[in-house]
N, C-alpha and C positions, 0 to 999 in steps of 0.2 A: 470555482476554487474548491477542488475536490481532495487536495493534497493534505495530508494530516499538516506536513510539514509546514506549509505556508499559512492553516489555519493557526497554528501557534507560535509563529513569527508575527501575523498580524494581529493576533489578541494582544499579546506583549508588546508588542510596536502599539499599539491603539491604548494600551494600559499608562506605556513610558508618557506616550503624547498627552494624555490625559493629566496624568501627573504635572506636566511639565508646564502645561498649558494652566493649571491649578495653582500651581507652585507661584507662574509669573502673576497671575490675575490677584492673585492676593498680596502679592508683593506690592503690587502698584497699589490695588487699596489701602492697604497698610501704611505707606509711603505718603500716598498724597492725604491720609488722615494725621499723618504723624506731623506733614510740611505745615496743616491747616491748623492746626494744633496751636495754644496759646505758649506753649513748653517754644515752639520751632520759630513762633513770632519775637520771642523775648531774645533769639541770641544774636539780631543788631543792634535790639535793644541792652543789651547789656553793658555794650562798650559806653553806652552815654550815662547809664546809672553809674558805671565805673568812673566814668568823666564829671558825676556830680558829687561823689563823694570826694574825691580827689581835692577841686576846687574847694569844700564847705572844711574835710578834715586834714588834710593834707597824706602825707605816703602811711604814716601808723594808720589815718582809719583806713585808706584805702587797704592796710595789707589786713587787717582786720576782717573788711566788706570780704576780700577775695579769700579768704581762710573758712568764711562760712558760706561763700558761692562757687567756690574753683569747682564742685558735682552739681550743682542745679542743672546743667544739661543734662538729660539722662547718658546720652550717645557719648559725651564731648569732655575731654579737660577745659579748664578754662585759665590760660598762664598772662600773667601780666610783666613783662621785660621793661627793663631797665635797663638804660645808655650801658652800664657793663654787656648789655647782650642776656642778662640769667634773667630767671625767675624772681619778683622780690619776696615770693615765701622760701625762695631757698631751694628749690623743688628743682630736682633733675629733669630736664625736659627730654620729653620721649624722643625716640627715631621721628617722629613721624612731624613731633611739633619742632623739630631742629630743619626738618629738612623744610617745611613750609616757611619758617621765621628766615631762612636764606633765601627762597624764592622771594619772599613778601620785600625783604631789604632790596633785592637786584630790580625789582621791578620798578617801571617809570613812577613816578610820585606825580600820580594825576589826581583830580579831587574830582569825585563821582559824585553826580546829582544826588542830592538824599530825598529818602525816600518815605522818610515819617513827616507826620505831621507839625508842621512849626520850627522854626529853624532851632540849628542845633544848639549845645550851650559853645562860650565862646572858645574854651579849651578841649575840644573835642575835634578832629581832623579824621573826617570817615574818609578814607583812605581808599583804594578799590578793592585790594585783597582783605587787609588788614586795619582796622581803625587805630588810630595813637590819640594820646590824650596826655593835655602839659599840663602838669603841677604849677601854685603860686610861684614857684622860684625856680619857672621858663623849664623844668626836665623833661623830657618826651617821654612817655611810656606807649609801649604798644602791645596792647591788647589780642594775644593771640587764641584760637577757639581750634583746639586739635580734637582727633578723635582719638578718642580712650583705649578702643581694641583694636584694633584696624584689620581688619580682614577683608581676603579677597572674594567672597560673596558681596561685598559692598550691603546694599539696602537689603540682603536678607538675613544680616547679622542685627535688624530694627527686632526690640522684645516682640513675642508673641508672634513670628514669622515662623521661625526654627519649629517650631512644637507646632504647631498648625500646617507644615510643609509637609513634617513627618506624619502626621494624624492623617492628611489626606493621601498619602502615598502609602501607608496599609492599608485602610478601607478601600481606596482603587486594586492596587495588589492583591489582598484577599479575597474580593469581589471574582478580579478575574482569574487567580487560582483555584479559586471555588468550583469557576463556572468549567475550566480547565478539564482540572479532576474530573469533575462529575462526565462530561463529554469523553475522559479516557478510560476510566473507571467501569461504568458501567456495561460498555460491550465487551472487557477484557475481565469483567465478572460473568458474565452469559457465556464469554468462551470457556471458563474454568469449570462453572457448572458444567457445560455441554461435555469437555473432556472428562470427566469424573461420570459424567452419563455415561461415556460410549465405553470407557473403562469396566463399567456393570453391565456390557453390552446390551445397551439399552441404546438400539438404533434408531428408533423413532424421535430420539430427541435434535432440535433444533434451536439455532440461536441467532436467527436475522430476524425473525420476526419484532416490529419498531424499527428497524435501522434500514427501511426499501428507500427512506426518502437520502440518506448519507451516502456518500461515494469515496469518503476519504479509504484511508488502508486498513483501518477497523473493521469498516463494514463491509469492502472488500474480506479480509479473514474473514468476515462472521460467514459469508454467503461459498466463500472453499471451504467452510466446516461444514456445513448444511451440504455441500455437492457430494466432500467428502463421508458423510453419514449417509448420505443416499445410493452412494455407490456401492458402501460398506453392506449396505443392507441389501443391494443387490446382486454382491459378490455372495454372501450369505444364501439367498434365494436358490441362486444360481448354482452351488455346492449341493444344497441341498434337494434341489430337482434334479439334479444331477447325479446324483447318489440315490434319489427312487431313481430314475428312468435307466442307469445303469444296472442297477438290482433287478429293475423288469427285462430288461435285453439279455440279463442271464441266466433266470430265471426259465423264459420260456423254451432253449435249446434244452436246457436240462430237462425240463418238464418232458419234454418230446424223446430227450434219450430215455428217461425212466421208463417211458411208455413202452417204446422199440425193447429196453431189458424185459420187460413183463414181456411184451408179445415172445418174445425169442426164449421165455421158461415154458411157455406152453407145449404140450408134446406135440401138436398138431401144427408148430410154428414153419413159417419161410427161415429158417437162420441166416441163412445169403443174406435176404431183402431186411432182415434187421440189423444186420452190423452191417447194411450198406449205409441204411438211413443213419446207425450210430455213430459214422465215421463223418456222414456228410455235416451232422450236428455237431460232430467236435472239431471238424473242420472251419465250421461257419462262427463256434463259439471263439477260436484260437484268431481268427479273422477281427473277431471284433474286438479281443482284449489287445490286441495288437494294434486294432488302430487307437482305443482308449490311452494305450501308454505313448502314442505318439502325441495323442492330443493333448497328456498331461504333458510330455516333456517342451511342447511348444507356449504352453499357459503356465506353467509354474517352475520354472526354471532360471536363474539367471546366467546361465551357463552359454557364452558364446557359442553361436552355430558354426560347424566345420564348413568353412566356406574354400571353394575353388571357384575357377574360371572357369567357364563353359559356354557352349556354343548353344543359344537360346534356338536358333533354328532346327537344331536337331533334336532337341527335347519335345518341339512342338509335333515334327515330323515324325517321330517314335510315337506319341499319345494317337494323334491323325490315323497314322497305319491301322491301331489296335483299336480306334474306336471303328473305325470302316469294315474290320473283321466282323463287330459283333453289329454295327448296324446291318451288314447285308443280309440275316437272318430278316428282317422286319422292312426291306428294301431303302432303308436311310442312306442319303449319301451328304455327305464329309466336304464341305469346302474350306480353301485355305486363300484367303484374300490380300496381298502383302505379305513382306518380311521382316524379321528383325535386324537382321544384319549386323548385327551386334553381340558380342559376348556379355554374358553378365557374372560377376560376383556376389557369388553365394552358394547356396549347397543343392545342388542338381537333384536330387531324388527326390527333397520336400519340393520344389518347385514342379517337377515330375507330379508329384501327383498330387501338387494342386490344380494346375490345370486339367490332369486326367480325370479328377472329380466332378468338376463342372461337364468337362467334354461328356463325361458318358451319364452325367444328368439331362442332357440335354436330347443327349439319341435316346435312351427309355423313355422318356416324355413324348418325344416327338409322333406323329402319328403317322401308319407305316406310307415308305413312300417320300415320306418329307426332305427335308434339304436340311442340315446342320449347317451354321457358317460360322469359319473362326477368320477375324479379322485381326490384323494386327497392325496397328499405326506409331508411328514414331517422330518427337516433337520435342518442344523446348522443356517441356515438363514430363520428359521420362518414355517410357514404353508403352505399351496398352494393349491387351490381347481382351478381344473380346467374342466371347460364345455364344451364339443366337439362335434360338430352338424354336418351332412353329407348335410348340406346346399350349397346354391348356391357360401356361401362365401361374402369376400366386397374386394372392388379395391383399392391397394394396397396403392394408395396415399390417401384414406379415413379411412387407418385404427383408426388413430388417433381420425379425426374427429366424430366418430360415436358417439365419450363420448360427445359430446357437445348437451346442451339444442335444441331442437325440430328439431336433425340436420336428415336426413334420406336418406338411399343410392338411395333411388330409387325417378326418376325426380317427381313420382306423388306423392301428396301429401295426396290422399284419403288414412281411415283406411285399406285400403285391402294389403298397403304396408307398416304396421307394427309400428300401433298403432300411439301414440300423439311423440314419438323420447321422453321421458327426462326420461325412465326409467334406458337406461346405463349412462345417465350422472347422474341419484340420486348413480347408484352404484358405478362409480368414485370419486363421492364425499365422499360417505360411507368410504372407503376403505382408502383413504385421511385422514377423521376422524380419523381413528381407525389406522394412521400410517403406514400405506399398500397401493396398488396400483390395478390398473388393468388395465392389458395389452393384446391388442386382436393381432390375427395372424389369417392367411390362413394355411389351414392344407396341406401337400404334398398329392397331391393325390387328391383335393378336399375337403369339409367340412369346419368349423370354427371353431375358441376354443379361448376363453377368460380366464384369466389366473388371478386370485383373489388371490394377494400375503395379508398373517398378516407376521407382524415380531413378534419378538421374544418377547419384551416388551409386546405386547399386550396378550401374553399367560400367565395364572394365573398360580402360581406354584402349 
């Protein structure tokens, strides 16, 4: 039962039960102490004491006796009727004693075993609803025993039930609104704290810790605030390594034009060979802020991509041609396995050169002579173009990493160990866009293959 919802339908359902089940338990003790009671024995006794004064004083003591016992019930009136049908103190008979005094008349006049000790006196006629009792000069009275408030709780209108019902259904209720509270309270106090943390941008803060063993939707949010501060912190990171390693990638073209300016003041300078290297350096600098602005506008934008239709085989067939140009330097040949056969929706140029990114990572890696293969398979779950290089490969705990902005397996950081690093991270991003993925692996055996999922949506019908 992991649901906040059903835990608080069931505390209150197990509270009501509790109450109710409280409620009836005491009713019934109360009830069968009230029946055992000497108060509860006197009232068949009543009619025969009413039946002895009657006899000894006649109707004045009787109406005497019932003037100073009509409340000795606690619950009950107690009305004594005369042949007119009334009261003989005179007394308005309630709803309740009118309508039992018509039942008690209609009912058969049978005469019920008695049930005291010793027979009764001889002007007393216990009756089965109602007892009557005949005056020296032969009148019937009958002896009627109503209740006084009549309420449709019946036995838990008995004194001392009502205030005992109640007492126990706060203490149950508080108990488990207590317990309530404390169980909502407390993780939606660690969540407030936490936001008021991440507000001071204080990332390192967290708020599942105590709440591993809960599953309700509390500690589900506590454990999305913890993912969410984790990510924050390494969105954070990730800006900021990003921002050195952009500074160094700019950094060192510049470094190398100032050089080439110095060498080109010298009188003794090549001038050619220095504004050749100046140009090649501003060349390679213009190269790389160019692709940086592509990679922010794919990371931090929410700006739809300009999408068209296009024909995925020819995009593949254009990158193939241009990697085959530059692998025949280094003897690499280009295989194309499978087609797509399919147009896709979305914007050709970033999908262009996502796959051109891999493809010609794959022919610099390769070692000369070797075989590139692009495959390409098609199935219920989308597209899948995948690039397979007989490269040195990458360390398995970097596979992930190599998609990150200017990240590179190898400790040196010069071009000779594979370019500026944010060409696989624009193609992660691409792939991202366009609702797809890209995931790299070591091949058994040696080599490398990076794996450019589209889904299904992305292909035009």
């Amino acid at each position: 039962m992991h649901s906040l919802f059903l835990r608080i339908f069931v505390l209150f359902w197990i509270a009501m039960a509790l109450i109710v089940g409280g409620s009836i338990a005491i009713t019934f003790a109360v009830a069968a102490r009230e029946y055992d009671s000497r108060e509860w024995q006197r009232r068949p006794n009543i009619a025969i004491e009413a039946s002895e004064v009657l006899g000894q004083g006649g109707l004045p003591a009787l109406s005497k006796w019932l003037a100073a016992n009509q409340h000795s019930i606690a619950d009950r009136d107690v009305f004594i009727i005369g042949p007119d049908g009334k009261d003989i103190l005179g007394r308005r008979l309630s709803d309740s004693a009118t309508r039992r005094l018509e039942y008690f008349t209609r009912e058969a006049d049978e005469p019920t075993p008695s049930r005291f000790a010793g027979p009764p006196p001889g002007n007393f006629r216990p009756q089965r609803a109602a007892p009557q009792i005949v005056g020296p000069d032969g009148t019937t009275y009958t002896v009627l025993i109503a209740p006084r408030r009549p309420s449709i709780f019946g036995a838990l209108s008995l004194p001392g039930i009502s205030l005992t019902i109640l007492a126990v259904a706060l203490v149950v209720s508080a108990i488990a609104s207590w317990s309530l509270a404390q169980h909502l309270s407390a993780p939606i106090r660690r969540l407030q704290e936490g936001a008021r943390a991440l507000a001071d941008e204080n990332l390192d803060v967290r708020v599942s810790a105590g709440l591993e063993g809960r599953k309700d939707e509390l500690a589900v949010l506590a454990r999305d605030f913890d993912a969410m501060a984790d990510r924050l912190r390494a969105n954070r990171s990730a800006i900021t390594r990003l921002l050195r390693d952009i500074s160094h990638e700019l950094r060192s073209p510049l470094a190398r034009m100032r050089l080439a300016l110095g060498l080109a003041r010298q009188p003794s300078a090549d001038l050619a060979r220095q504004l050749e290297r100046m140009d090649s350096e501003i060349e390679r600098l213009d190269g790389l802020i160019s692709q940086v602005l592509k990679l922010a506008r794919l990371h931090g934008t929410d700006a739809p991509l300009e999408r068209e239709v296009f024909d995925l085989d020819e995009v593949i067939e254009e990158v193939v041609r241009d990697a085959r140009f530059e692998g025949a330097a280094k003897g690499c040949r280009v295989s194309v396995q499978g087609a797509a056969k399919c147009r896709v929706l979305g914007n050709r140029e970033l999908v262009r050169s996502a796959i051109e990114n891999v493809l010609r990572n794959a022919v610099h890696y390769s070692p000369a002579g070797a075989l590139v293969e692009v495959s390409i398979e098609r199935g219920n779950e989308g597209l899948a173009v995948s690039i397979r290089d007989s490269g040195p490969g990458v360390p398995a705990s970097e596979l992930e990493r190599i998609f990150e902005p200017f990240y590179r397996v190898a400790e040196s950081r010069d071009r000779d160990s594979g370019g500026e690093g944010i060409g696989l991270a624009i193609t992660s991003q691409v792939m991202r866009a366009h609702g797809g993925s890209a995931r790299a692996s070591n091949r058994a055996g040696g080599g490398f293959e990076v794996r450019l999922s589209v889904p299904p949506a992305a292909l035009a019908a």
